[in-house]
N, C-alpha and C positions, 0 to 999 in steps of 0.2 A: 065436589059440590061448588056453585058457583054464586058466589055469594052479588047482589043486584044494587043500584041505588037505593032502590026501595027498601031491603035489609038494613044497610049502612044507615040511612037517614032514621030509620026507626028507633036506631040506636043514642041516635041524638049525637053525632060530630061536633065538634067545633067547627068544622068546614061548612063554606055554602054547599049550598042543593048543586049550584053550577059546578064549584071544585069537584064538586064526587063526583058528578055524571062525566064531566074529564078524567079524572081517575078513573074509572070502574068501567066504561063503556056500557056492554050488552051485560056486563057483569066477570068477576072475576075469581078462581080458587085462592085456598092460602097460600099455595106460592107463588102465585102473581100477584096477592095484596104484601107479602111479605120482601119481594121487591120493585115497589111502588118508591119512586124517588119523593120521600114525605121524610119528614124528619124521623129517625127512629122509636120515636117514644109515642109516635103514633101508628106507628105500624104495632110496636106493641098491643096498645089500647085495640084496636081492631081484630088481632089475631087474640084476645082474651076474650070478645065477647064470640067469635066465632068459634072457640075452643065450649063455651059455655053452650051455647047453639047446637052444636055438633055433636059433642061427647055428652058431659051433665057438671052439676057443683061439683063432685069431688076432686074432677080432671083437673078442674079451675084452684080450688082448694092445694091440689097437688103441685101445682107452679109455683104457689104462693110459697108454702113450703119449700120450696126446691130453693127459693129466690131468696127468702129468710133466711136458711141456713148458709148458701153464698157472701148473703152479707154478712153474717155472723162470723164466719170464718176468714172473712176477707180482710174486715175491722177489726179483728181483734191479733190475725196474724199482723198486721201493719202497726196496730199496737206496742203489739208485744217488741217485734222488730227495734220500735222507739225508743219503749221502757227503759232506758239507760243502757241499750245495748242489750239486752237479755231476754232469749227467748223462752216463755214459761213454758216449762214441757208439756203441760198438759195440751197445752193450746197448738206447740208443733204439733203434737202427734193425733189431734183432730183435724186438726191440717191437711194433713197428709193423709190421716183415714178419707178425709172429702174427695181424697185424689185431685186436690184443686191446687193448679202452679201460678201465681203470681209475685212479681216483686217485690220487692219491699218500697220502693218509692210507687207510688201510683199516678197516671195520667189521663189528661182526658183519651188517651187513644187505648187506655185499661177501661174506662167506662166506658166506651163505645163498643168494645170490645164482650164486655159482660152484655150490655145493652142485644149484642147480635147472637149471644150464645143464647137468652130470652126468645128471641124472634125464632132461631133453629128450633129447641124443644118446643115452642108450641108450633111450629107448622108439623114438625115429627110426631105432637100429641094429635091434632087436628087429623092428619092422615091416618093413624092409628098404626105410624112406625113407633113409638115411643112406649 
């Protein structure tokens, strides 16, 4: 589906009317808004309300969980990491249930990174690969 100016702006951007009509042309899908040279966290914000558009709340409801427990486990494994050296076992081994691998020091190119695994699952939710 191709999502229009006219979409986008109802949505109310931060962006002018002119930015999106340069953006978006005749209109564009979520994998063409999902690589849109915009900062990520706006491509985010666009592919959430189009996931809500598309599918319904729960799809939308389901990210949000998906993205809370991320951070849940992300914080607390980096935590734990800190703690005096000591990783609490309880907290490895939801860890590692999450199947989630990141380091123990974190960077901006670890949030960038989370930031772009956000952008995949919802274009995969929006297509109804996911």
């Amino acid at each position: 589906m191709k999502y229009t100016v006219e979409k986008i702006m109802w949505w109310k951007p931060c962006y002018t009317l002119e930015r999106v009509k340069e953006l978006v042309g005749d209109g564009l899908d979520a994998v063409e808004l999902a690589h849109l040279d915009i900062p990520p966290k706006d491509r985010v914000w666009v592919l959430i309300r189009m996931l809500y558009d598309t599918c319904n709340e729960d799809a939308v409801i389901s990210f949000a969980g998906n993205c809370a427990l991320r951070a849940y486990y992300l914080s607390s494994y980096a935590f734990a990491c800190t703690y005096n050296g000591d990783v609490i076992e309880a907290d490895a081994e939801a860890f590692a249930t999450a199947e989630l691998a990141f380091d123990v020091s974190f960077s901006y190119d670890d949030l960038i990174s989370e930031r772009q695994w956000q952008i995949d699952y919802l274009v995969a939710a929006i297509e109804g690969t996911r």
